[in-house]
SEFI-289255 format. One record per residue (C-alpha): x, z, y negated. Coordinates in steps of 0.001 Angstrom, whole numbers, plus 500000, padded with zeros to 6 digits. Layout:
BEGIN
[atom [X,Z,Y]]
...
END
This chain:
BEGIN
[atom [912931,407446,897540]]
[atom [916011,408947,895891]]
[atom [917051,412273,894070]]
[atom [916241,410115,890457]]
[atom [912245,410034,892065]]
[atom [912049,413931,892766]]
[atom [913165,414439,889185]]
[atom [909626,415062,888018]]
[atom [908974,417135,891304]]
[atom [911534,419197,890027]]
[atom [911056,420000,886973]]
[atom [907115,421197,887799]]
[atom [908768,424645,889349]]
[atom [908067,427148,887424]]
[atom [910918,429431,889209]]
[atom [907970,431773,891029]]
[atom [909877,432610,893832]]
[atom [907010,431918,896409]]
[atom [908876,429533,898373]]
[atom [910876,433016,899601]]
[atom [907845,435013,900867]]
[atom [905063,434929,903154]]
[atom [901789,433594,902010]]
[atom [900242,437176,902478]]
[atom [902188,438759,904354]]
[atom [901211,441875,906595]]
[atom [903829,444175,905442]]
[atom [906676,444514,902920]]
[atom [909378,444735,905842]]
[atom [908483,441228,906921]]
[atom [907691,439514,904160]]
[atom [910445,436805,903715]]
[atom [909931,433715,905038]]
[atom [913598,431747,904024]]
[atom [916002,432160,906262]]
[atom [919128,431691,904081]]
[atom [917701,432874,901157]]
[atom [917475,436188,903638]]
[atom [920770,436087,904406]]
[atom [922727,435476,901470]]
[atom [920377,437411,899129]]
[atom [921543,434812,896949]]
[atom [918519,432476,894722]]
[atom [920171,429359,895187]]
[atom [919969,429279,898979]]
[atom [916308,429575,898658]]
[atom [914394,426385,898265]]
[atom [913711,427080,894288]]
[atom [917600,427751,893702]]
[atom [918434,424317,895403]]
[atom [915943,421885,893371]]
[atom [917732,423642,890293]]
[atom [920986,422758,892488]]
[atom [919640,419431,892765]]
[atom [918621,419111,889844]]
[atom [922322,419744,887671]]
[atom [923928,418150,890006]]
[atom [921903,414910,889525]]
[atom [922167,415247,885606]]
[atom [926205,415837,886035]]
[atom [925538,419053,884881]]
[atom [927364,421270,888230]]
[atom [929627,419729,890123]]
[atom [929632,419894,894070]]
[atom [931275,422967,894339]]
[atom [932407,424412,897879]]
[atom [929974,427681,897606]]
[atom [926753,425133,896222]]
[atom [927271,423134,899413]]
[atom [926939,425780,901189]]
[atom [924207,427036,899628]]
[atom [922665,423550,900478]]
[atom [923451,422813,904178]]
[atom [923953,426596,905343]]
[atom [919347,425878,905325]]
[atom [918072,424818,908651]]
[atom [916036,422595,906930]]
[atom [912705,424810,908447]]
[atom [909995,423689,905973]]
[atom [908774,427133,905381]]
[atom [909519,426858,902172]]
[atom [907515,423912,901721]]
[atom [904107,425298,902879]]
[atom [904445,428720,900990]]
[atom [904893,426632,897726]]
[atom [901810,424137,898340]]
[atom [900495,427727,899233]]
[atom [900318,428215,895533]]
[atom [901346,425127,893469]]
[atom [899682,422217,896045]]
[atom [902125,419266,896050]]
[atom [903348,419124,892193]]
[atom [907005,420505,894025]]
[atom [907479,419885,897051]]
[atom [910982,421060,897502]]
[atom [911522,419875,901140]]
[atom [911970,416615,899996]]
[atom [914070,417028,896947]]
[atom [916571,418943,899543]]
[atom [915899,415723,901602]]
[atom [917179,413506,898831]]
[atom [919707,415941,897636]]
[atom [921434,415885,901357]]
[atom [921161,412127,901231]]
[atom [922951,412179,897841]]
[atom [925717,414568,898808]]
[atom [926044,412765,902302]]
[atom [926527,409449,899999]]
[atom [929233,411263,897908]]
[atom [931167,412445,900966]]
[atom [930211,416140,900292]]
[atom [928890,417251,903822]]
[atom [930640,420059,905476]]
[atom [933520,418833,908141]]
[atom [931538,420671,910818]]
[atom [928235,418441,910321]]
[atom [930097,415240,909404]]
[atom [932002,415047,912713]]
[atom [928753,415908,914301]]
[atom [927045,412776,913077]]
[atom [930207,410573,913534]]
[atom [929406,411508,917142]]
[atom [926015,410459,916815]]
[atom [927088,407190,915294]]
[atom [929676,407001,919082]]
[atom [927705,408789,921543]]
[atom [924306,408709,920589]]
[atom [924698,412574,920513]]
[atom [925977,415402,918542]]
[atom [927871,416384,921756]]
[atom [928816,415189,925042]]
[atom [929444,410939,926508]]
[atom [927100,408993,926552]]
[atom [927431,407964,930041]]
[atom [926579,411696,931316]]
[atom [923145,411410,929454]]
[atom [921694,411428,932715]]
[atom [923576,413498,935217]]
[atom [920931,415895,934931]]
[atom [918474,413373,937060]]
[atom [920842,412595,939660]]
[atom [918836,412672,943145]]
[atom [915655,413384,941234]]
[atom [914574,409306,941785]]
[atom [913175,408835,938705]]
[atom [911680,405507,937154]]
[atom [914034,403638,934875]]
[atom [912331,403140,931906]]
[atom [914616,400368,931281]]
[atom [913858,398243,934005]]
[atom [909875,399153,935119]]
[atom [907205,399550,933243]]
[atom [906023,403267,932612]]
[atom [902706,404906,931879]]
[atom [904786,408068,930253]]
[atom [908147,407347,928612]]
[atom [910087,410831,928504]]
[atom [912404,411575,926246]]
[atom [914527,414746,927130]]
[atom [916606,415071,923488]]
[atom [920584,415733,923568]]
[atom [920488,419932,923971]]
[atom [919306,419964,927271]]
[atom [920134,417037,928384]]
[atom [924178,417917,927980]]
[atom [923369,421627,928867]]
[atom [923304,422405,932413]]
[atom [921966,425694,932056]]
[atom [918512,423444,930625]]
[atom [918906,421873,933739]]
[atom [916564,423568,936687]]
[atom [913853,423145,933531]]
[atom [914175,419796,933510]]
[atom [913682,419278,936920]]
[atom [910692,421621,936641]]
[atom [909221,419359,934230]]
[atom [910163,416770,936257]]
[atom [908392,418241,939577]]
[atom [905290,419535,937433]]
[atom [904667,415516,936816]]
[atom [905216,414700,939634]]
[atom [902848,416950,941015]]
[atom [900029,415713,938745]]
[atom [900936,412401,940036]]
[atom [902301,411240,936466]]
[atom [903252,408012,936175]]
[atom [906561,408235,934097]]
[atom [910124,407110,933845]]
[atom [913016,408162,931780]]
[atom [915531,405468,929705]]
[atom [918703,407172,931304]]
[atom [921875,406820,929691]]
[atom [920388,404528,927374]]
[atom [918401,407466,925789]]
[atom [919395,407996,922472]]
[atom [919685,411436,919881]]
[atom [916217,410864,917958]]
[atom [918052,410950,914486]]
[atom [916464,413695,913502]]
[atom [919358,415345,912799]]
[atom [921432,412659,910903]]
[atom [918469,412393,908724]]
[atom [918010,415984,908306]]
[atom [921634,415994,907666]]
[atom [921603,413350,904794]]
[atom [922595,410366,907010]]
[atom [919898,407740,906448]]
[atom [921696,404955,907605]]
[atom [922715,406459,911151]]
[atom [919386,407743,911380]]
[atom [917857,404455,910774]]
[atom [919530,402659,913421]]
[atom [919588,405496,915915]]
[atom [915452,405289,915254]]
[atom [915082,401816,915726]]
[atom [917070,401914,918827]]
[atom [914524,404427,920421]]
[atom [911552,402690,919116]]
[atom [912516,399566,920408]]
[atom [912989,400949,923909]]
[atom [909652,402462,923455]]
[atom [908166,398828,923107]]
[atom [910203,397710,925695]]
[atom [909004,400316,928389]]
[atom [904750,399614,927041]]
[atom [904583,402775,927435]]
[atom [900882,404580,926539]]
[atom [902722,407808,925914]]
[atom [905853,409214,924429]]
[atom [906069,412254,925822]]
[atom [909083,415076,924452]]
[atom [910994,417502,925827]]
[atom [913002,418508,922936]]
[atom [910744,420248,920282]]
[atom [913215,418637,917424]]
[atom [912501,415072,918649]]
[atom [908835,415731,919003]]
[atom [908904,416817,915132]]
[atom [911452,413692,914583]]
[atom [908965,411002,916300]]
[atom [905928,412597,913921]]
[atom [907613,413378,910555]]
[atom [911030,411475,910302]]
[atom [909845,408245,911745]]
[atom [907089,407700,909349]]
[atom [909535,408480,906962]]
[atom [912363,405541,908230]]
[atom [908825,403174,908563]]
[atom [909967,403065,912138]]
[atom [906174,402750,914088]]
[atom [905427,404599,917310]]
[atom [901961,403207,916998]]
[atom [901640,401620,919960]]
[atom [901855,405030,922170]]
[atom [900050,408465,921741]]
[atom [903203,411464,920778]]
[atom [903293,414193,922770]]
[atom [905003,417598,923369]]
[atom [905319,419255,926952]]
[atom [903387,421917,926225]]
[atom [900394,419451,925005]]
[atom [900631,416795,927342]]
[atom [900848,420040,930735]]
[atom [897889,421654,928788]]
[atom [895843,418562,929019]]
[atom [896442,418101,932575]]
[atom [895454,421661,933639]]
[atom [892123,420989,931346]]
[atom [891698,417827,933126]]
[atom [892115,419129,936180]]
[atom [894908,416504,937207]]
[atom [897326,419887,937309]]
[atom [897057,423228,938858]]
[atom [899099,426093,938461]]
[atom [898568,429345,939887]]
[atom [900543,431715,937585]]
[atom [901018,435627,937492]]
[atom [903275,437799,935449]]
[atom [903393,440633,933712]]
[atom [905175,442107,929998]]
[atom [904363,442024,926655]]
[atom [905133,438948,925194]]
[atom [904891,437528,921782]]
[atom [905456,433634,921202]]
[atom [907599,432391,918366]]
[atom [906805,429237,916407]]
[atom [909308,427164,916564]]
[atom [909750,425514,913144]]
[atom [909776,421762,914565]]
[atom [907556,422204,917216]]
[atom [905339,424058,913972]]
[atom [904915,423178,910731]]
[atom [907419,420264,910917]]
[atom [905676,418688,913623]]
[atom [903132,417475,911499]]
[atom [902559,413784,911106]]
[atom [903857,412639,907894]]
[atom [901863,409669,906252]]
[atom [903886,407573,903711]]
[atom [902626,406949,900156]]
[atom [903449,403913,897966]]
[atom [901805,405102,895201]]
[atom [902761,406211,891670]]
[atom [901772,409656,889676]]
[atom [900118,408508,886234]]
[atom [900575,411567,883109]]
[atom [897145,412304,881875]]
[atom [896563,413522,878398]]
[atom [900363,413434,878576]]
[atom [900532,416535,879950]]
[atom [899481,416266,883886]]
[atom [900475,413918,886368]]
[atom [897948,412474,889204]]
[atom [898532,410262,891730]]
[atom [896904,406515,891036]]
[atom [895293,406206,895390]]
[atom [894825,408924,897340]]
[atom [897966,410503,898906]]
[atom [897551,412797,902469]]
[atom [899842,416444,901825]]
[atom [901058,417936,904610]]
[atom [900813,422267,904215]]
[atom [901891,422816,908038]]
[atom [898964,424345,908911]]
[atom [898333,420511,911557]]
[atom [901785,421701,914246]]
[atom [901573,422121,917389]]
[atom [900174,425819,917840]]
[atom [897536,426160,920196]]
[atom [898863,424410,923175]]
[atom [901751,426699,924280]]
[atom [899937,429876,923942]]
[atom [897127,428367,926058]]
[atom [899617,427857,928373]]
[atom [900795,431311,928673]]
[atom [897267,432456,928364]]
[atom [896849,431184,931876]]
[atom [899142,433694,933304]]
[atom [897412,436053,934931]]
[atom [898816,439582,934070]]
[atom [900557,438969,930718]]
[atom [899348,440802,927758]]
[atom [899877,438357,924943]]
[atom [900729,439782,921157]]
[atom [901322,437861,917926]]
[atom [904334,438456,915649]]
[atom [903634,439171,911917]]
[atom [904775,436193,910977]]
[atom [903355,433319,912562]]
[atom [901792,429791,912964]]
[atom [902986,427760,910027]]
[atom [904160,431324,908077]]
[atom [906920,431746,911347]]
[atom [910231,432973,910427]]
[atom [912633,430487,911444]]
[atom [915608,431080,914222]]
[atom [918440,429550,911724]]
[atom [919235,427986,914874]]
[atom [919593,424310,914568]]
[atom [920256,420967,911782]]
[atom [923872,421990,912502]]
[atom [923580,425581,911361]]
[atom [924594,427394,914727]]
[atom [927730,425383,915005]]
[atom [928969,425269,911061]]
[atom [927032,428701,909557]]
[atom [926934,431077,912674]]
[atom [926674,434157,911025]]
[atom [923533,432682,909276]]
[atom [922386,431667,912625]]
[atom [922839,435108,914222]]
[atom [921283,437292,911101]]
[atom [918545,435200,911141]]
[atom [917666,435348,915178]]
[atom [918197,438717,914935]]
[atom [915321,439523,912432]]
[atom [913197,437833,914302]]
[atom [914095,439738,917226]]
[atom [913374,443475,914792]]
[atom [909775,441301,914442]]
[atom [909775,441127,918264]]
[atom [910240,445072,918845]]
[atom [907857,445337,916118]]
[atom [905197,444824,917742]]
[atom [906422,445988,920966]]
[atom [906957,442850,922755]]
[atom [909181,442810,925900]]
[atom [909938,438696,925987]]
[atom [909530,436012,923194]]
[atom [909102,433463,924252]]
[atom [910016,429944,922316]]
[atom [908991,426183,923018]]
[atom [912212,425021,922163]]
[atom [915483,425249,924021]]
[atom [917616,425357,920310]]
[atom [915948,428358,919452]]
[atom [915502,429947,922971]]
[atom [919119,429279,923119]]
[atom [920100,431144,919698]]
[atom [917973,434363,920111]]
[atom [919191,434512,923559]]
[atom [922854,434862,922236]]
[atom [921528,436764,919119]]
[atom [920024,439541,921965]]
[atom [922795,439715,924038]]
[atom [925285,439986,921055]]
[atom [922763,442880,919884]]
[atom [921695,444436,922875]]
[atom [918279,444005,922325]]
[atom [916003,445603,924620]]
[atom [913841,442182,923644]]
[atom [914264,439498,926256]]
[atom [914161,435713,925498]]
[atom [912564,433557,927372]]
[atom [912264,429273,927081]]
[atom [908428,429025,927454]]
[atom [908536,426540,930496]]
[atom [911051,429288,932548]]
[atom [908678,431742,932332]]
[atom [905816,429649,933790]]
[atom [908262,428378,936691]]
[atom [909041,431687,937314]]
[atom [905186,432943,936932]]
[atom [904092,430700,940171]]
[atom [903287,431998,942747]]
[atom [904290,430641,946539]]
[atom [901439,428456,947960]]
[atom [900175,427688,944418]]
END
């Protein structure tokens, strides 16, 4: 696919601002749902303003000026915009993956900000964003873990570049690490081998360094014969289920899992036990890729046919993705199993969550965006009067952690796996 094939996409908006807003929302205070169209109060951040974007910019019309590139790659690429526009207009738009193929096509002309460009050339070296390659692993050291290299595993983990170069992700690795072994898991991790999903080149606009940093993965996922994938990192888990299918790189051969699903399933099956008690308010936040972007994308070869030449259909049937298939259940049953918390939802939620702004490279080239964004979702927090919210991913934890503290919050942030270790209880 290229920008030239979302042309027609394109030119079905009919500019109704949806994409901006919560599919009905509970109240007018939080009712946006785009991030950077929040922030810069500016159209063509939102997901509308960028197809137009897109669109001139394909046509030679606009030329890639500094401020439209940011408009572009200041978006962290969420998806929300996506399922409030099939909300209303089905999949006749679809502006996630014009931005997709309007990345790709500034990427191609050498119009990415320095910030994310030199982020992906360290992909291309490391196999990361950040950090060497050859302290992958340093996390693991005494932990005698199977190499997934060299033995056969049951359950390949993957633990995904932020925590595995952040040692303050560290004692929750190991926790994950101790909760399988507990359960009697067998499991092995690729070490230093592990590569960055490419997820983020893709998201980026990088196909090619996506491509091979894909296959490299899913060849050591053959390699291993694996029955399970099984991710840490809640932007590899969306990566392996919605980029992948989109490279035609197969994981076929093994069943995807998150943490929070593949723990969950344990306790149910009794292979786990946990004896948990805390207490607090605490609301959990939907994570964008462990959300509506985790869900499995299904390619389509197929070609939209103009009827009555006036309306296009599609010539075989084509599966649409709206979000509403993530992965929500299985971390609130988690914290629904410890005793004493009193759980509350967030206005925004499930595949309508308002997204961090913390990750695809915003943080670390748009920080402001970052911040403003974490911190409305932190107002949502006190909202309701939670005391922790809690996330599923360690980007996000990570950015509305630094968002409280630069804020003074009286909301604490909590990485959903912390809490639990920190819920059990001695002889449990």
């Amino acid at each position: 696919m290229s920008l030239e094939d979302r042309i027609h996409n394109i030119e079905q908006c009919n500019r109704c601002s949806q994409c901006k807003f919560v599919h009905m929302p509970k109240s007018q205070e939080f009712s946006s749902i785009c991030p950077s169209k929040y922030q810069s109060r500016f159209h063509a951040s939102s997901a509308g303003g960028q197809v137009i974007s897109a669109y001139g910019y394909h046509h030679k019309l606009i030329e890639a000026s500094p401020k439209m590139i940011d408009s572009v790659f200041a978006c962290s690429m969420c998806g929300a915009c996506e399922t409030m526009c099939k909300s209303h207009m089905g999949d006749n738009v679809e502006p996630f993956d014009t931005i997709l193929e309007f990345r790709a096509q500034l990427a191609e002309d050498g119009k990415v900000p320095e910030t994310l460009s030199n982020m992906v050339k360290h992909l291309e070296q490391e196999g990361a964003p950040h950090g060497k390659r050859d302290e992958r692993s340093r996390w693991a050291e005494g932990l005698d873990i199977k190499d997934a290299r060299k033995e056969t595993v049951d359950v390949l983990l993957h633990i995904g570049s932020g925590q595995a170069y952040s040692e303050k992700q560290w004692d929750n690795l190991r926790f994950i690490v101790k909760l399988l072994k507990s359960a009697k898991v067998d499991f092995g991790i690729a070490y230093d081998s592990e590569s960055d999903s490419g997820g983020l080149a893709y998201e980026i606009g990088y196909r090619s360094v996506a491509d091979k940093l894909a296959q490299e993965w899913a060849d050591l996922v053959q390699k291993s014969q694996a029955k399970t994938l099984l991710a840490i990192s809640a932007e590899a888990y969306s990566a392996f289920k919605n980029v992948y299918p989109r490279l035609n790189k197969t994981l076929s051969s093994v069943r995807v899992l998150h943490t929070t699903e593949y723990f969950e399933e344990l306790l149910q099956q009794g292979k786990l036990s946990l004896g948990m008690k805390n207490t607090g308010k605490v609301a959990y936040h939907d994570s964008c890729r462990l959300g509506r972007r985790s869900e499995e994308y299904t390619p389509w070869n197929g070609e939209y046919i103009r009827v009555l030449n006036t309306m296009a259909v599609t010539d075989t049937p084509r599966k649409v993705n709206y979000g509403n298939d993530g992965n929500y259940d299985a971390p609130r049953q988690l914290l629904s199993r410890v005793d004493g918390l009193d759980m509350v939802e967030l206005e925004r939620t499930r595949q309508y969550s308002f997204c961090c702004g913390g990750c695809t490279g915003v943080k670390e080239t748009y920080p402001e965006m970052a911040d403003g964004a974490a911190q409305e979702l932190l107002r949502e927090a006190e909202s309701v009067g939670a005391e922790v919210l809690v996330s599923g991913s360690s980007c996000c934890q990570a950015n509305m952690a630094a968002a409280a503290k630069r804020s003074n919050s009286s909301v604490k942030v909590a990485y959903l796996f912390d809490l639990l270790a920190d819920s059990i209880q001695e002889g449990a």
